[in-house]
MARTOR-425634 format. One record per residue (C-alpha): x, y, z. Coordinates in steps of 0.25 Angstrom, whole numbers, padded with zeros to 4 digits, always signed. Example, Ala and Ser with C-alpha at 12.3 -4.5 7.8 and 13.67 -1.06 7.14 Angstrom:
# MARTOR-425634
+0049-0018+0031;+0055-0004+0029;
This chain:
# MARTOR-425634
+0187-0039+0023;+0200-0045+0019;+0205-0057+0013;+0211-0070+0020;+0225-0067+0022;+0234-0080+0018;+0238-0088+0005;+0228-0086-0005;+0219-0097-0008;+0215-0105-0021;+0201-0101-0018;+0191-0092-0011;+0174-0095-0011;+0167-0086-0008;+0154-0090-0001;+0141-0080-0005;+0131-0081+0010;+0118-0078+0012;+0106-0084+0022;+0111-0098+0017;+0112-0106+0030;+0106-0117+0024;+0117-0120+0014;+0128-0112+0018;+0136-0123+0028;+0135-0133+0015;+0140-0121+0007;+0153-0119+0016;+0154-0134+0019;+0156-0136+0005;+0166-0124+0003;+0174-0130+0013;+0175-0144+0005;+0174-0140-0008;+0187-0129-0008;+0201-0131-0008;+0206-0131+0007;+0214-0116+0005;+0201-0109+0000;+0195-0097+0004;+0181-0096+0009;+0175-0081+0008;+0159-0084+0016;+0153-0069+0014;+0139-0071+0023;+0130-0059+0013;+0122-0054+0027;+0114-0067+0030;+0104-0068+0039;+0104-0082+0041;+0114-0092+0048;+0123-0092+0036;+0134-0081+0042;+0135-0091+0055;+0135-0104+0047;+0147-0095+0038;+0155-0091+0049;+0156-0106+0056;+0159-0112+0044;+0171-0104+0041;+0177-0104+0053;+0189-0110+0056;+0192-0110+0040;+0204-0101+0038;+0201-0097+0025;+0184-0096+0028;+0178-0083+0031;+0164-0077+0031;+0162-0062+0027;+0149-0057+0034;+0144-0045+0026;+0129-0038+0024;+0121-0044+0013;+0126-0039+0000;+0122-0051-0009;+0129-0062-0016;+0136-0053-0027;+0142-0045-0014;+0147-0058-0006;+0153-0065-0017;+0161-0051-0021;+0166-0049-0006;+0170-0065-0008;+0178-0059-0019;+0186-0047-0011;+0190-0057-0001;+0195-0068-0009;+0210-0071-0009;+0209-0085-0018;+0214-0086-0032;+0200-0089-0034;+0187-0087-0030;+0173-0094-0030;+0160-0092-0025;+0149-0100-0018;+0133-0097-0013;+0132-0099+0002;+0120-0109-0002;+0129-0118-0011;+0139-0127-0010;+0153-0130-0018;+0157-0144-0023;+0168-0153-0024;+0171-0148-0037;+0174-0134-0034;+0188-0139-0030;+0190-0143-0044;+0184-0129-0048;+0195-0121-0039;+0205-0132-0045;+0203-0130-0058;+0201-0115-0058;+0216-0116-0053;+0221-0125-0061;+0216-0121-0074;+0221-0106-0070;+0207-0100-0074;+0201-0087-0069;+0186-0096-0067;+0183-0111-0063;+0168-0115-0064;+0161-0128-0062;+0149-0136-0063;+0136-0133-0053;+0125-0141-0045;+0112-0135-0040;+0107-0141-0029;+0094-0140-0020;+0099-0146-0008;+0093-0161-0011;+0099-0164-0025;+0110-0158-0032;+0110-0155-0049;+0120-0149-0060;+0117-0134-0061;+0112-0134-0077;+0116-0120-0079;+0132-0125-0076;+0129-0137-0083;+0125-0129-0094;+0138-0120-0093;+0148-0131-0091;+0144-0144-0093;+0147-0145-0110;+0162-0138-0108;+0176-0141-0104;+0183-0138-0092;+0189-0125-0097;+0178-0116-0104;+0179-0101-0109;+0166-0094-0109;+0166-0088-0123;+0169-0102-0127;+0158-0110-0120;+0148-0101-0117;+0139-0110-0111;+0149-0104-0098;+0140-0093-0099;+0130-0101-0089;+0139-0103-0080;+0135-0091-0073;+0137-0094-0057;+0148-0088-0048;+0148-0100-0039;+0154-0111-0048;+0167-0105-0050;+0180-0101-0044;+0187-0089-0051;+0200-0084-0050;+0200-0070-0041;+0208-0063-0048;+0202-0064-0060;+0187-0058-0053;+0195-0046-0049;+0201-0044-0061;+0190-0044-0069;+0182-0037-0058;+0170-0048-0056;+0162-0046-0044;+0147-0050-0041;+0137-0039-0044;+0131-0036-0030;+0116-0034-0028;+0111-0042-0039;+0105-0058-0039;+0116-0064-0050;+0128-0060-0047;+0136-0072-0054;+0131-0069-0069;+0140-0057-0071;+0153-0062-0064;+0153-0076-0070;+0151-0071-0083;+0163-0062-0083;+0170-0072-0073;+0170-0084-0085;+0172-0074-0097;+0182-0067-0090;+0191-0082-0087;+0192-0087-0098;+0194-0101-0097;+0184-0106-0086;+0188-0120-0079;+0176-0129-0078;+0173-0139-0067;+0161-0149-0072;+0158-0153-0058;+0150-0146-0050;+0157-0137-0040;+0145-0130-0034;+0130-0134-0028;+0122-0123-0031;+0110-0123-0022;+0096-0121-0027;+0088-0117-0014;+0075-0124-0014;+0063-0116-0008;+0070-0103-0008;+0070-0090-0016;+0083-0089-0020;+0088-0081-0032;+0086-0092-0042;+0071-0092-0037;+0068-0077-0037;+0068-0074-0052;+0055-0068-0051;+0062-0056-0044;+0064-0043-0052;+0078-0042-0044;+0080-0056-0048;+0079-0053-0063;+0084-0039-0065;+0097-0046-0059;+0099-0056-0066;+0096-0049-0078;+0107-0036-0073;+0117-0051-0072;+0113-0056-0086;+0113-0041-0093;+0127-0040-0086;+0133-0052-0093;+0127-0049-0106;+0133-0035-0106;+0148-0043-0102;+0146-0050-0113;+0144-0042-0123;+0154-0031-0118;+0163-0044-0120;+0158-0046-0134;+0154-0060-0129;+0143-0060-0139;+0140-0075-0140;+0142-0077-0124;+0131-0065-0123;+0123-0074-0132;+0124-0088-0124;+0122-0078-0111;+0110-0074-0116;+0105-0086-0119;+0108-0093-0107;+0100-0081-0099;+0089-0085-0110;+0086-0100-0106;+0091-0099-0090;+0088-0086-0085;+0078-0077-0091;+0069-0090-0090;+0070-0088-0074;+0066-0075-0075;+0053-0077-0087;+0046-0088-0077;+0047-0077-0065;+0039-0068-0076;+0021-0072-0071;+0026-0069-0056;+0032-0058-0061;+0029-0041-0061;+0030-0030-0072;+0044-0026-0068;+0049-0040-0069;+0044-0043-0081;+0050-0030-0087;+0063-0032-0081;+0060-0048-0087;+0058-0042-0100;+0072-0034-0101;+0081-0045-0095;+0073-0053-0106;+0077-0044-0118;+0091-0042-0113;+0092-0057-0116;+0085-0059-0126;+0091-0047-0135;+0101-0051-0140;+0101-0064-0142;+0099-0071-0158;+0084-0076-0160;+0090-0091-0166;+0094-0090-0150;+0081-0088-0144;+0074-0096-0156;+0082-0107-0151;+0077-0107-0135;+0068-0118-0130;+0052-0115-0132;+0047-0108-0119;+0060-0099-0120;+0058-0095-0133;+0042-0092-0128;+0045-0084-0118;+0056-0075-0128;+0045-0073-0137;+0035-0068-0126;+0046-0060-0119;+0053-0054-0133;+0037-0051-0137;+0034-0043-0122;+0023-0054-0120;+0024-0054-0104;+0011-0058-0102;+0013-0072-0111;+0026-0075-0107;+0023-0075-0092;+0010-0085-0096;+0021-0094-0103;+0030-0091-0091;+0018-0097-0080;+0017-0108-0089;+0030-0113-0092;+0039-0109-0080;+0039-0119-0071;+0039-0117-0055;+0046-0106-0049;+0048-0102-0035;+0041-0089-0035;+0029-0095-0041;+0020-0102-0036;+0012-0110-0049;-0002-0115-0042;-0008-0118-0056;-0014-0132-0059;-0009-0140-0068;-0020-0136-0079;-0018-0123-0078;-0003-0126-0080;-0007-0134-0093;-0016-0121-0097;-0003-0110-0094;+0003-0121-0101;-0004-0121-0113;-0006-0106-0114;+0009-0104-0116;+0009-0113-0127;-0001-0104-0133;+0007-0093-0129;+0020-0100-0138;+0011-0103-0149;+0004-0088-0153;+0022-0084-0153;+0025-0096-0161;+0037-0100-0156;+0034-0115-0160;+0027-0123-0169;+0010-0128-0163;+0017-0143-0163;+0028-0138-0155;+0018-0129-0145;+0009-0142-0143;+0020-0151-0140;+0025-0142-0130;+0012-0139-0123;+0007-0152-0123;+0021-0159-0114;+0018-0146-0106;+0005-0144-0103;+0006-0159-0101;+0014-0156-0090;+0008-0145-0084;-0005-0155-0083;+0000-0166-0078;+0009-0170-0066;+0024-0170-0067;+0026-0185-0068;+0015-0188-0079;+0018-0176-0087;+0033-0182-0087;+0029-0195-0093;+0019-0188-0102;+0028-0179-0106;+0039-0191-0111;+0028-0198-0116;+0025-0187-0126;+0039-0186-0128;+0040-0199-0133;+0031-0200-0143;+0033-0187-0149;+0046-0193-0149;+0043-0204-0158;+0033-0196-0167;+0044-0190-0171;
């Protein structure tokens, strides 16, 4: 495989394909409106066994700078990187065969060249096909800073974790050697970090440049947390970045990592725990301490209620408690089907309130207003329980 001979190009994307022929014309369509004219387009089709390599190939042809690799499946991490050893543009970025680029990504490109940084990253919308919505973890990341931001500065940077929302300048990934681990699920988590530390200034785009699909009635990764493959792997990404930060001696930015895996990811993995078998637990249990190690108690003192719940029970090794709290209080996931009626919903309900008053984590007052507006909801249908709920709110409010 060698690269496009002629001048080099602003931009090469590199488009990750795999058994996505529902999405992938959108996908290329918006490539082809979204980039600057001169850009390179790198399609590596990961072995699909769909339509998607036939959809590719039409699609690129007749477009000089378009070309589709074919190879066996290898996975995304493997794609992106053969992206990356093709690539002739000052800059490159990379999109997922099932989503789509923006208007916006323009600006990215334009600003990544005009502000001379190494990484230009911008805002996020998911989207499930019929509505689209601000991505909360971007918004979390970018939305309170300016539109130049340093990592060790603004760490809330550190959630901004995604490959696909950025451009970065080539030779900058080959001088610091950052590739995609290949064979693993979460293959951003390790080059991002690096990536946005590694930059320096970091240019910001604060409107969304990317649609990031959410597939409805699927399993995709996002809905397979219940999979030991699943977690090991995204703890092996997370225990990667901690041991780059601390070799950094980015102490505080370990910190906020930490954290952040705490309230966002962790929680993913804790509601997969009642489906759940021995060897998942266990692995639960160490991705779990490797977290939770190292962080301040003032932190974790200061985390919302059932977080603070399932800490205790984790930290205390009570698995069989925490995965009673976890039934009650997780919500609907994909690989679970939650056939209970509502009362013994309700009772779940109230038994993990039981559960949080014997470790004592808040104050009976506390306990019965919170069980109360829950079980509340648990027993009564959605559009009651909402205006019981705000009713409750309200007078509570006013006593004060």
């Amino acid at each position: 495989m060698t690269a496009i001979p002629g001048p080099t190009p602003v931009l090469s994307v590199v488009v990750a394909v795999y058994d996505v022929e529902r999405w992938v014309r959108e996908c290329l369509e918006s490539v082809a409106r979204c980039v600057p004219h001169d850009t390179e387009v790198i399609i590596v089709d990961d072995g699909s066994t769909d339509a998607s390599p036939a959809i590719c190939d039409e699609i690129a042809a007749g477009r000089p700078l378009w070309r589709v690799v074919h190879q066996a499946n290898a996975g995304l991490g493997a794609a992106r990187n053969v992206g990356i050893d093709l690539a002739t543009g000052d800059y490159v970025g990379f999109l997922d065969g099932d989503d789509v680029l923006l208007p916006a990504y323009a600006d990215l490109v334009r600003r990544a060249v005009a502000d001379g940084v190494h990484v230009a990253t911008g805002a996020v919308n998911r989207t499930d096909g019929e509505r689209d919505w601000p991505s909360s973890l971007h918004a979390r990341a970018l939305q309170d800073v300016g539109d130049r931001v340093v990592l060790v500065d603004d760490p809330s940077l550190i959630y901004d974790t995604t490959a696909w929302n950025k451009v970065y300048r080539r030779a900058f990934l080959l001088e610091h050697g950052l590739r995609f681990p290949e064979g693993v699920l979460y293959e951003d988590l390790p080059v991002t970090v690096r990536a946005l530390h590694f930059s320096g200034p970091v240019a910001v785009v604060h409107e969304p440049v990317y649609r990031w699909r959410s597939r409805q009635g699927e399993r995709s990764i996002t809905q397979r947390r219940n999979e030991l493959a699943n977690l090991t792997d995204r703890f092996a990404a997370v225990r990667d970045v901690d041991e780059f930060l601390q070799a950094q001696q980015l102490l505080d930015l370990r910190e906020h990592h930490d954290i952040k895996v705490l309230q966002l990811d962790l929680p993913l993995y804790t509601a997969a725990l009642p489906e759940s078998d021995g060897a998942y637990r266990a692995a639960y249990l160490t991705f779990f301490r490797h977290v939770v190690s190292g962080l301040p108690q003032r932190l974790l003192d200061a985390q919302p209620p059932t977080l603070r719940l399932y800490v205790a029970l984790a930290e205390a090794g009570r698995m069989d408690d925490l995965v009673k709290v976890v039934r009650a209080r997780r919500g609907r996931r994909a690989w679970a089907e939650d056939d209970r009626g509502r009362l013994a919903r309700a009772k779940d309900n109230l038994a993990s309130f039981a559960i949080e008053r014997e470790v004592g984590l808040a104050t009976p007052r506390q306990l019965a207003r919170r069980a109360t507006t829950s079980t509340l909801k648990a027993l009564l249908p959605e559009r009651v329980s909402r205006e019981v709920v705000a009713l409750l709110q309200r007078v509570r409010g006013q006593a004060g």
